[in-house]
C-alpha atoms as one frame of an Amber mdcrd trajectory, in Angstrom:
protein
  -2.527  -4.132  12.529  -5.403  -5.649  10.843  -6.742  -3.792   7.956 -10.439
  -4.833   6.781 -11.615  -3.833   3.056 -15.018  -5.698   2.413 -14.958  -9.268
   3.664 -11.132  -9.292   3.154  -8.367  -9.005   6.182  -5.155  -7.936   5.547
  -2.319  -8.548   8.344  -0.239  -5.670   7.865   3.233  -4.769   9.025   2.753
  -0.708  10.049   5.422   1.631   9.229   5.511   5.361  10.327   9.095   6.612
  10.777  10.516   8.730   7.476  13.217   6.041   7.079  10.783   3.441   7.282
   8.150   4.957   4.592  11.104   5.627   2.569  12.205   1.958   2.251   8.430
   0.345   2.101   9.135  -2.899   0.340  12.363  -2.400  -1.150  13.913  -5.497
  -0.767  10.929  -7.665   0.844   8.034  -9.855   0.316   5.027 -10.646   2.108
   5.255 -14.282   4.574   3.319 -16.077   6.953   3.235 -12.677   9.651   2.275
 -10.279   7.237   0.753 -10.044   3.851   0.183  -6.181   3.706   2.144  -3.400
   4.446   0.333   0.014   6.186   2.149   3.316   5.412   0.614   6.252   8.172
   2.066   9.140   6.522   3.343  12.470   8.956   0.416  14.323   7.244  -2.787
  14.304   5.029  -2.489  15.311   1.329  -0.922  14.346  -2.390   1.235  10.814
  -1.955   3.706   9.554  -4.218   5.152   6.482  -3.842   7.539   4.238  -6.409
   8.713   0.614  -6.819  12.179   1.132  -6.874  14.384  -2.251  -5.485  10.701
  -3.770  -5.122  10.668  -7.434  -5.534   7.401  -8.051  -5.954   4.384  -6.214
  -7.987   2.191  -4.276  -5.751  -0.885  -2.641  -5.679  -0.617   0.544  -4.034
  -4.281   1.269  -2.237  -4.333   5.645  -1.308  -6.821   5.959   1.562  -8.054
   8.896   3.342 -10.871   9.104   5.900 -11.283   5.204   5.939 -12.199   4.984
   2.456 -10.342   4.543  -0.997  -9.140   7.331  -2.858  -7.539   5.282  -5.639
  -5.637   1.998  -6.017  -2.684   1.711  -9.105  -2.803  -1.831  -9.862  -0.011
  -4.076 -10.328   2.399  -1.881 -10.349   5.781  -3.576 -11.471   9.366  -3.619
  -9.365  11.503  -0.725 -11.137  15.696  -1.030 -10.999  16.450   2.133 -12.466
  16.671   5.297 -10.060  15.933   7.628 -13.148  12.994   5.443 -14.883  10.905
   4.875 -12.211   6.768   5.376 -12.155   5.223   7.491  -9.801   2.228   6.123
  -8.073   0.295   9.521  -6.852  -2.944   9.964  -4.940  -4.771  12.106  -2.091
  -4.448  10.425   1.453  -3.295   9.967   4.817  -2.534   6.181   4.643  -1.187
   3.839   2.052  -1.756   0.197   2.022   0.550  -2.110  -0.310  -0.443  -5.676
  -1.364   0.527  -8.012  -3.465  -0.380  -6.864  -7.063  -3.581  -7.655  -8.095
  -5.163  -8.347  -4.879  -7.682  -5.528  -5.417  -8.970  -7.220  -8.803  -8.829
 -10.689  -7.499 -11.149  -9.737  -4.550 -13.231  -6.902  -5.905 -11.700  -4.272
  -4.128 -12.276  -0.396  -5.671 -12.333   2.860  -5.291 -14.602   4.274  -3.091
 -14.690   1.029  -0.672 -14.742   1.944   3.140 -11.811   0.239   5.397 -11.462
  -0.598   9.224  -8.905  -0.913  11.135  -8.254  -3.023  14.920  -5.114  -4.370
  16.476  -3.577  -7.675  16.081
């Protein structure tokens, strides 16, 4: 899926099964076939994610009705089950990238993004 936010594309791997939302990037990086990752979440509302057995900082983008609802920045890999951050925010899709794409390419709150197939 190709995820558009400004001028900026994003190749993203989509993940929709519980399993699969519940793992996000534990464990994994971005390559060559994918350097975002599109959570569709089962239904529209309050989203919390974490960055437990993450690798790599994120930033974690909460999007509902094609736009931005807010974007935690940065957010750093966590190893401890008990002293992880929660990363909340309204939405029915999540879109991680590496951390601190959205500052690097002036992407905020607010912004409007587009979707098409690869």
């Amino acid at each position: 899926m190709i995820v558009k936010i400004k001028d900026n594309i994003f190749q993203c791997k989509v993940v929709v099964s519980h399993n699969a939302i519940e793992n996000g990037m534990m464990g994994k990086n971005f390559n060559s076939n994918f350097n975002g990752m599109l959570f569709m979440m089962p239904s529209r509302g309050e989203q919390s994610f974490w960055m437990y057995n993450c690798i790599v900082p994120l930033d974690i983008i909460m999007m509902d009705n094609n736009k931005i609802t807010k974007i935690h920045h940065n957010c750093q890999p966590c190893y401890n089950v008990n002293g992880c951050e929660n990363y909340d925010g309204f939405g029915d899709m999540i879109l991680e990238v590496a951390g601190d794409t959205c500052r690097d390419l002036g992407i905020s709150e607010g912004d409007e993004v587009s979707f098409s197939s690869l």
